[in-house]
C-alpha positions in Angstrom: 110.5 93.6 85.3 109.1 93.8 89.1 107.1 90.8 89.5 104.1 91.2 91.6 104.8 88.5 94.2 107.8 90.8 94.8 105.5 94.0 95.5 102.9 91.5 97.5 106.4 90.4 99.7 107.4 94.1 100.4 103.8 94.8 101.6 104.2 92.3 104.1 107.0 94.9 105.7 105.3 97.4 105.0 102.4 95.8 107.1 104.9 94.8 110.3 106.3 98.5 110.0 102.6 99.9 110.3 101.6 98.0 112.9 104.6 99.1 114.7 103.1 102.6 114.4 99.7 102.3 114.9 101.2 100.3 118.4 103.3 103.5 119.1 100.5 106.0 118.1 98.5 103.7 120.4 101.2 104.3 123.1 100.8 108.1 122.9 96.9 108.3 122.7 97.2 106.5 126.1 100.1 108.4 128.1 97.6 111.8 126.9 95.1 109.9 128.7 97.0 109.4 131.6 95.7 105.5 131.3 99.7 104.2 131.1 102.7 104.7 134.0 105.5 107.0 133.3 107.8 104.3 133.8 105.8 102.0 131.1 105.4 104.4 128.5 109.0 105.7 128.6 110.2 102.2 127.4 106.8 101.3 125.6 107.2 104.3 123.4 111.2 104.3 122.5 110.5 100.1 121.7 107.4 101.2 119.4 109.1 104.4 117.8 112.4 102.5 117.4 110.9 99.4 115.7 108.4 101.4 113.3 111.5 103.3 111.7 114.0 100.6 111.7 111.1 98.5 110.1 110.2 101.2 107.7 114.0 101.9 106.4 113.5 98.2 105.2 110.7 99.3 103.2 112.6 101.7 101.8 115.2 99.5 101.0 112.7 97.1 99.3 111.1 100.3 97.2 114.4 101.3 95.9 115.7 98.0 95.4 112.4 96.8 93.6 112.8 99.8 91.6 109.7 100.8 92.1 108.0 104.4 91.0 105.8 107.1 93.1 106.1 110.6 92.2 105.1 111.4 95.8 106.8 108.5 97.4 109.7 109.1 95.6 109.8 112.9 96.8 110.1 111.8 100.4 113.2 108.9 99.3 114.8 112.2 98.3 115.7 113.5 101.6 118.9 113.2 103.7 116.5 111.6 106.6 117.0 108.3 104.3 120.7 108.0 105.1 119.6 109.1 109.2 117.1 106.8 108.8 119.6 103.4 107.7 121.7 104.7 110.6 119.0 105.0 112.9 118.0 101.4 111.9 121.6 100.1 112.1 121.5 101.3 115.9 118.4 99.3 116.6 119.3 96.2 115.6 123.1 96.2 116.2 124.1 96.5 119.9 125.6 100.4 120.3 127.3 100.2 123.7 126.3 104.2 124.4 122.9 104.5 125.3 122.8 108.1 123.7 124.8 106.7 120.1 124.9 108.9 117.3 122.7 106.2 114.8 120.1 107.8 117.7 120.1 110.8 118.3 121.2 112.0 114.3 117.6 110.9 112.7 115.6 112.5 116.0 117.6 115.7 116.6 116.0 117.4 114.0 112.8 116.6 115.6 109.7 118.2 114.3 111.1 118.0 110.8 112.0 114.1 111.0 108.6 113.2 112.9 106.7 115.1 109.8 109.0 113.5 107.5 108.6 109.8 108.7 104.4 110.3 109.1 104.1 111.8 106.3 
């Protein structure tokens, strides 16, 4: 039985993953506005981006180890971007000694589909 201080501790990572992307969205809105240098928003954006989905694989993790249940949430944990996704977040907070590692460049490759998939 999930115990609702357990679904109150996972929305606390939930929370840190959003602000991550309301930071990164943030990020964006400015480079569009041309308010931000190139140079700034180059690393601003890869720090923001990187640390929203590492941060939201652990929500993941929390959902599925909770056990919890969402017919439409659970739709989106059946994907193959979940196991691109652990990588992805492996790469961020384990030091890859190749800039361009794989635990990168497998989840965003894909591009459109994984941006749609990780907004959504």
């Amino acid at each position: 039985m999930i115990k609702d201080i357990e679904v109150f501790t996972l929305h606390r990572y939930y929370i840190w993953a959003n602000k991550m992307r309301t930071d990164f969205d943030d990020i964006l809105k400015r480079n569009l506005q041309k308010t931000i240098p190139n140079g700034q928003f180059e690393i601003e954006s890869n720090l923001y981006m990187s640390y929203w989905y590492a941060a939201l694989y652990v929500v993941i993790e929390g959902w599925q180890e909770l056990g919890l249940k969402d017919d439409k949430i659970d739709t989106f944990l059946d994907s193959p971007n979940i196991s691109l996704l652990r990588r992805y977040r492996n790469g961020v907070f384990h030091f890859q000694s190749d800039y361009y590692d794989e635990r990168f460049l497998g989840f965003i490759r894909d591009g459109i589909k994984c941006v749609e998939w990780i907004r959504n």
